[in-house]
C-alpha positions in Angstrom: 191.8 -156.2 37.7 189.4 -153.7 38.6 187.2 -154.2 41.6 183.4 -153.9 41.6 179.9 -154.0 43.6 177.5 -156.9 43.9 174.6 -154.7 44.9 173.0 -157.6 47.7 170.0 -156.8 49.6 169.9 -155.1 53.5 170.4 -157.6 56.2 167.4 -159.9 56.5 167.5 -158.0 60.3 166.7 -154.5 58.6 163.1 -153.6 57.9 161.8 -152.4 54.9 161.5 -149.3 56.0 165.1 -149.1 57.8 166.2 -149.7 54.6 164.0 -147.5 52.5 165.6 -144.8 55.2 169.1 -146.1 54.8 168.8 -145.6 50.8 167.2 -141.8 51.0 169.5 -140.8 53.7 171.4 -139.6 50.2 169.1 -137.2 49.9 170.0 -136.0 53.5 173.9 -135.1 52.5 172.6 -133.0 49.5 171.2 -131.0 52.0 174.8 -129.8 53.1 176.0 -129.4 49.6 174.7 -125.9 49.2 174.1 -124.0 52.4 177.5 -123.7 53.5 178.4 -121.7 50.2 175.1 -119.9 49.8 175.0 -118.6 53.1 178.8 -115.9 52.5 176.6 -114.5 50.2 174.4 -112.2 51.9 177.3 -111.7 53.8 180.2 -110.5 51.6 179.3 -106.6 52.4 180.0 -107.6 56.1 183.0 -110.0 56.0 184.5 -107.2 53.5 184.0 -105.0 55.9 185.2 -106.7 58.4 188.1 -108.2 57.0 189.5 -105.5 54.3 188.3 -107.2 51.0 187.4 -105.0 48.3 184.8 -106.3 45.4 188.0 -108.9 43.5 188.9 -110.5 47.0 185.0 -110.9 48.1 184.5 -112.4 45.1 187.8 -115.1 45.6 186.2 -115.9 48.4 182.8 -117.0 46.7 185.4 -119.0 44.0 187.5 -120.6 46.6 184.9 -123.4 47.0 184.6 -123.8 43.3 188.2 -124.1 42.5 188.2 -126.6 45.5 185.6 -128.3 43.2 187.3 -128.3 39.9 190.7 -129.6 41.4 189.2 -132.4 43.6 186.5 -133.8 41.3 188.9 -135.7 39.5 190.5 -137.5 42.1 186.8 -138.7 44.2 186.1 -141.9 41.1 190.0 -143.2 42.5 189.2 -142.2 46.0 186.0 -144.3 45.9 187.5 -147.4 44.3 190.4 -147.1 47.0 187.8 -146.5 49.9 184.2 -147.1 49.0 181.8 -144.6 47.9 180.0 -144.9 51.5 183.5 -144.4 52.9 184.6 -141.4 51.0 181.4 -139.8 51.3 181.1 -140.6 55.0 185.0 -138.8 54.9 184.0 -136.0 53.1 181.0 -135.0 55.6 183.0 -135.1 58.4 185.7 -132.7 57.2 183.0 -130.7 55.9 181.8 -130.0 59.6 185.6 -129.6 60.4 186.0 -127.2 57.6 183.0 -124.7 59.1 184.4 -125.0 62.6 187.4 -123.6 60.8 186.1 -121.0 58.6 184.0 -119.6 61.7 186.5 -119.6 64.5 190.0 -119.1 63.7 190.5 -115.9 62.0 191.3 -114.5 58.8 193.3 -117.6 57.9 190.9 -120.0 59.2 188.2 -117.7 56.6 190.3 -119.2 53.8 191.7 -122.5 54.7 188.2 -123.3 56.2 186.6 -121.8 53.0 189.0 -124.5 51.1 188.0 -127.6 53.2 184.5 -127.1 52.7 185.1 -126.7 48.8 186.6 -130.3 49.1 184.9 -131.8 50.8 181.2 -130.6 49.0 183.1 -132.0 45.9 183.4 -135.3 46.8 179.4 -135.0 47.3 179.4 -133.5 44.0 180.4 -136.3 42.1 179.6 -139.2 44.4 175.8 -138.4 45.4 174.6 -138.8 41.1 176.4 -142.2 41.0 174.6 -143.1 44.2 171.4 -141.9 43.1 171.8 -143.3 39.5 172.9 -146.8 41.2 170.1 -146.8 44.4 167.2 -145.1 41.9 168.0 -146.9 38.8 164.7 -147.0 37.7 164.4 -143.3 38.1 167.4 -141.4 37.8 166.0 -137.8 36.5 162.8 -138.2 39.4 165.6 -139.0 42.3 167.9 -136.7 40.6 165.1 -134.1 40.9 164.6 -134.5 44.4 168.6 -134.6 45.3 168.4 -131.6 43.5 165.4 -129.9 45.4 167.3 -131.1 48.7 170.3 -129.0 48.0 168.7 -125.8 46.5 165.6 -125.8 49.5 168.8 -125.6 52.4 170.3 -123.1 50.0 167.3 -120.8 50.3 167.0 -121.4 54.1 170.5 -120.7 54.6 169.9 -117.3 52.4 166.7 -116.0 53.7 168.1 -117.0 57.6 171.3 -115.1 57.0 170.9 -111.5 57.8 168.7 -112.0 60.6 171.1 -114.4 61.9 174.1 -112.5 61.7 172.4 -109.1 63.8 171.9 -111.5 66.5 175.2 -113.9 66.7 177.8 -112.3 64.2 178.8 -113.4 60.4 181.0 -115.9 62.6 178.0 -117.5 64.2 176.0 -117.4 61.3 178.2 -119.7 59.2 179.7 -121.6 62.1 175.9 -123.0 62.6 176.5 -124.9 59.4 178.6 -127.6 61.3 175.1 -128.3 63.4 173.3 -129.9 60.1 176.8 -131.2 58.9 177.6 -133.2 62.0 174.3 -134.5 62.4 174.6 -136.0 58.4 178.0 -137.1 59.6 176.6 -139.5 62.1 173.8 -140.8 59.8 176.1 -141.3 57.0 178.0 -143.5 59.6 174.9 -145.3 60.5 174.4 -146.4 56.5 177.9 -147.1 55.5 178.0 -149.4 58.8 175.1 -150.8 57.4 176.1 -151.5 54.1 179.6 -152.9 54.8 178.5 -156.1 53.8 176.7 -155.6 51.4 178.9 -153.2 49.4 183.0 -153.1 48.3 184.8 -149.9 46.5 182.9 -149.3 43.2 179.3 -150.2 42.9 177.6 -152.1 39.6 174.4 -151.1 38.3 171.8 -152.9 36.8 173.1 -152.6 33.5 176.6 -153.7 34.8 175.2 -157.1 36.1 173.9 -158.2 32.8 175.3 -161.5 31.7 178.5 -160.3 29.3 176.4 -161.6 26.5 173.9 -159.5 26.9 175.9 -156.3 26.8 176.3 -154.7 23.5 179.9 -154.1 21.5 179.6 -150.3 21.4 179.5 -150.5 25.7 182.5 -152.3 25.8 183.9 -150.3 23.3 182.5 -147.2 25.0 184.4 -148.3 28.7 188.0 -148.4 26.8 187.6 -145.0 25.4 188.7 -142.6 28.3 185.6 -140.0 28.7 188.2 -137.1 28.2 187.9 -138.1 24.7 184.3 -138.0 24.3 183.0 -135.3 22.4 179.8 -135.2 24.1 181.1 -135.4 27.3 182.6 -132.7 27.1 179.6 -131.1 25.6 178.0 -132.0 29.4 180.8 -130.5 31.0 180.4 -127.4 29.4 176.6 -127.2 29.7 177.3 -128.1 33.9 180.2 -125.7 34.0 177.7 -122.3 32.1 175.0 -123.0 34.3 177.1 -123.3 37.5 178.5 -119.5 36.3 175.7 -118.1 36.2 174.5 -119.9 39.4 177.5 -118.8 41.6 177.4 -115.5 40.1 174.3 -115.3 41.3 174.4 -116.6 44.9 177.4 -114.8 45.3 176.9 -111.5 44.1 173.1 -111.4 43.6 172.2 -109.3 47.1 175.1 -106.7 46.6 173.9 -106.4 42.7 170.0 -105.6 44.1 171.5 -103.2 46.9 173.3 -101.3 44.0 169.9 -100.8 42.7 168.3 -99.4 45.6 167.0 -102.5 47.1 166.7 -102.6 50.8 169.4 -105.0 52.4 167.0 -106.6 54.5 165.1 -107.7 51.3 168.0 -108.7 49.4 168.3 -112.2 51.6 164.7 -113.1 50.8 165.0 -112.4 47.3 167.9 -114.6 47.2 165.5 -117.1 48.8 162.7 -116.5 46.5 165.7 -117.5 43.3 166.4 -121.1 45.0 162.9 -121.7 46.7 161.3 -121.4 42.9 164.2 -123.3 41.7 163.1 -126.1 43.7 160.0 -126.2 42.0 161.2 -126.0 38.6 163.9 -128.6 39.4 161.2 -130.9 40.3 159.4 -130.2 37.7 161.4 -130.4 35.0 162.0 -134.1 34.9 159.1 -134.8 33.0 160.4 -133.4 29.7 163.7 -135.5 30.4 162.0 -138.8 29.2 162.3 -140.2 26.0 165.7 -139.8 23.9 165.5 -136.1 23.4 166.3 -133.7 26.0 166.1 -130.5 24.2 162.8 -129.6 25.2 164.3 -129.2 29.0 167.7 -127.7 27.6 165.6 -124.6 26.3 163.4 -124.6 29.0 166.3 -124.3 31.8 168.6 -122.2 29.4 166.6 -119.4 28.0 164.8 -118.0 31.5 168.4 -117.3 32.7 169.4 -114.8 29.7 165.7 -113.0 30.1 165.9 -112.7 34.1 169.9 -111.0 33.8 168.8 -108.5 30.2 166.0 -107.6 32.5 167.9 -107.3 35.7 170.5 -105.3 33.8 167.8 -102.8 31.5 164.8 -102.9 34.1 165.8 -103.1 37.7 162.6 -101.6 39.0 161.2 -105.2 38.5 164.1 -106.9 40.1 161.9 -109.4 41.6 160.2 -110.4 38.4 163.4 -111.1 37.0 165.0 -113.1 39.9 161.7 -115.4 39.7 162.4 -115.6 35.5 166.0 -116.5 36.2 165.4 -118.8 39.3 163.1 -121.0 36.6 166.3 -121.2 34.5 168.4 -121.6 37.4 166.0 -124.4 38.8 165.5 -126.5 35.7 169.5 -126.0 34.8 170.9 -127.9 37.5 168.8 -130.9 37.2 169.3 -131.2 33.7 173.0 -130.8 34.5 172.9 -133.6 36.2 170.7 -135.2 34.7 172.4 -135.6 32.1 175.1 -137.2 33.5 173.7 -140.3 34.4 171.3 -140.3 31.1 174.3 -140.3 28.2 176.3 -143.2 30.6 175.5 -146.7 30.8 176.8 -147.9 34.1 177.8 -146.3 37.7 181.5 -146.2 36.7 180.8 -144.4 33.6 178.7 -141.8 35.4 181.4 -140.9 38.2 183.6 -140.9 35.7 182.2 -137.9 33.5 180.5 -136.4 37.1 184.0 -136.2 38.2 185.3 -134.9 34.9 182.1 -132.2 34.2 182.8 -131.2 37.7 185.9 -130.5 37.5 186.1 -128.8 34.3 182.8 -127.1 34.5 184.0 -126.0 37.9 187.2 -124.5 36.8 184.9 -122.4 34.2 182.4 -121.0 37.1 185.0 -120.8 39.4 185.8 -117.8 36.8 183.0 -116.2 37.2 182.2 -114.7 41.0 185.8 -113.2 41.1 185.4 -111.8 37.4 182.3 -110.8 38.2 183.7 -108.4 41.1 186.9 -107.3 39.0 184.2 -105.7 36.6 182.4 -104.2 39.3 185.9 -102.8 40.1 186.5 -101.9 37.0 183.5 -100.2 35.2 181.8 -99.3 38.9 178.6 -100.9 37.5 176.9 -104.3 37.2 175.4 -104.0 33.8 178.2 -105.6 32.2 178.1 -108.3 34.2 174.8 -109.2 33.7 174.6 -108.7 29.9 177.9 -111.2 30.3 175.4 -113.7 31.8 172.7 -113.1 29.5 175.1 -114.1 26.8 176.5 -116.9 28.4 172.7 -118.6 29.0 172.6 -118.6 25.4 175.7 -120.3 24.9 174.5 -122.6 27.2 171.2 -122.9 25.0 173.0 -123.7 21.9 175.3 -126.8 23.6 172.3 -128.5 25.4 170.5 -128.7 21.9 173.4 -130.7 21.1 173.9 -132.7 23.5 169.9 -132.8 23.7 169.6 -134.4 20.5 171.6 -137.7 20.9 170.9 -140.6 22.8 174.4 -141.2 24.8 177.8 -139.5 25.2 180.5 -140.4 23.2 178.5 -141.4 20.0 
């Protein structure tokens, strides 16, 4: 029989605004899900360097995390039945400060085995913090999704633009081992809420749709919950749509400063630029909830998908005005990832059904942008050039264009 939440109140001993704090302290472990990755980088030229990777190996290293992703998202919905999403996630943060202790201080292996622990462990985040949010913010799922969002990609930039100057004074070592700081820190608040919520919460939690009497639910849901989502065609319409925007978001972050530096681009500018693409991303992504109401969410489909193929054509054919183009593709980049996500909680009905298809977009869409960092270096290798690759992303954003419209257009995945 499978287990689920009664969602109860906070001890009558908390206060309001404890547990106001205790619910938004999600927002506090999406600021670890993106800073650990963003911040290698500015940095690939150096760790190459300093480690004997050419352009294919840097660029494995920017995918390890993302085929970390793709493998592990799967397995989090069983984890969290098994230990409790506050559990798991409360897991997950601590071996993500164990993982950047690694990556940082022992060596050439601990590069990649730390590189790998940090890739699991910000996937269990992946899929767990949108079921949180959709189950703690039911109310306002694309707002709080929005603001988890802005969360993530504000770190991002801070870890970018702090970087280079960083790394002159303490080393590329020092300047990712500081990671484990913030992740510690989250570590010890997360323990704070799941102690908390231990009685007040079991395995899997139930939404507000979930608690309905079974009367009230409708056929098609209970239909819906004994089709497996792998059989959906419109989830895996999402999982496409999350896996083409995280391409051309990790493509980005990866290779983005070593792209403008092949255009003459000062290095020292390179890390704010990559700043500038998340820091506008963070206003676009909080923006862009308010064409996510209603049924229809192709308005925000074309509005996050279209910038990203005009910022890489103009990148690749008019690099003089790199920085107009990284502020067109950041609004792409921006408004894709909350619709991503978005739309994972919008086309399910209840908390199980979104960590389902957040596990399974995750981990297909990962294994697709996983792809894309280390391809993107072999055809640097190849052709001595980034044109190609940035025509490739150009063309990809449209692909991206065509499958949001679809999925855009219907109410709920699986229909």
């Amino acid at each position: 029989m499978e287990q689920i939440t009664e969602h109860h109140p906070i001890p009558s001993s908390a206060s309001r605004f404890a547990a106001s704090i205790l619910t938004a302290l999600v927002f506090v472990v999406a600021l670890n899900l993106r800073a650990p990755l963003t911040s290698v980088g500015p940095l690939l030229p150096r760790i190459g360097a300093s480690e004997h990777l050419n352009a294919t190996m840097q660029g494995l290293l920017g995918s390890l995390p993302i085929l970390a992703f793709a493998v592990v998202s799967p397995m989090v919905h069983r984890a969290s039945e098994r230990l409790g999403i506050e559990r798991t996630v409360l897991a997950a943060m601590a071996f993500l400060t164990l993982g950047i202790v690694i990556r940082s201080a022992c060596g050439t292996i601990g590069l990649w085995a730390g590189t790998l622990v940090i890739g699991c462990s910000i996937a269990v985040g992946n899929v767990l913090v949108p079921a949180i949010v959709k189950r703690d913010y039911p109310g306002h799922t694309s707002l709080a999704t929005g603001i988890y969002s802005a969360c993530m990609t504000g770190m991002a930039a801070f870890a970018s633009a702090a970087t280079l100057p960083l790394s002159d004074a303490i080393g590329w070592q020092g300047t990712l081992g500081i990671w484990a700081i913030p992740a510690g820190i989250v570590t010890l608040l997360w323990l704070w809420r799941s102690r908390a919520n231990a009685q007040r919460t079991t395995p899997v939690a139930k939404t507000a749709a979930d608690a309905q009497p079974r009367s009230r639910q409708s056929t098609a849901s209970e239909t819906r919950l004994r089709v497996s989502m792998w059989k959906r065609p419109e989830a895996w319409a999402v999982t496409l749509f999350m896996g083409l925007q995280s391409v051309n978001y990790y493509v980005c972050v990866t290779w983005l400063p070593t792209i403008e530096v092949s255009f003459g681009v000062p290095t020292d500018r390179t890390g704010w630029h990559l700043a500038v693409f998340q820091l506008v991303g963070i206003v676009m992504g909080l923006l862009i909830p308010m064409l996510l109401k209603g049924d229809s969410q192709v308005a925000a489909v074309v509005v996050a998908s279209v910038p990203l193929a005009i910022g890489a054509l103009g990148l690749a054919f008019a690099p003089r005005l790199d920085l107009l183009w990284i502020i067109v593709a950041s609004i792409g980049s921006g408004c894709s990832l909350v619709v991503a996500l978005s739309l994972i909680g919008l086309k399910t009905s209840t908390t199980e059904e979104t960590t389902q298809l957040s596990g399974m977009a995750q981990c297909v869409g990962y294994l697709l942008a996983a792809v894309g960092p280390t391809l993107a270096g072999t055809i640097y290798d190849i052709t001595s050039g980034w044109r190609t690759v940035l025509i490739m992303l150009a063309i990809l954003a449209v692909a991206q264009t065509a499958i949001g419209i679809i999925i855009g257009r219907n109410k709920e995945a699986g229909r």
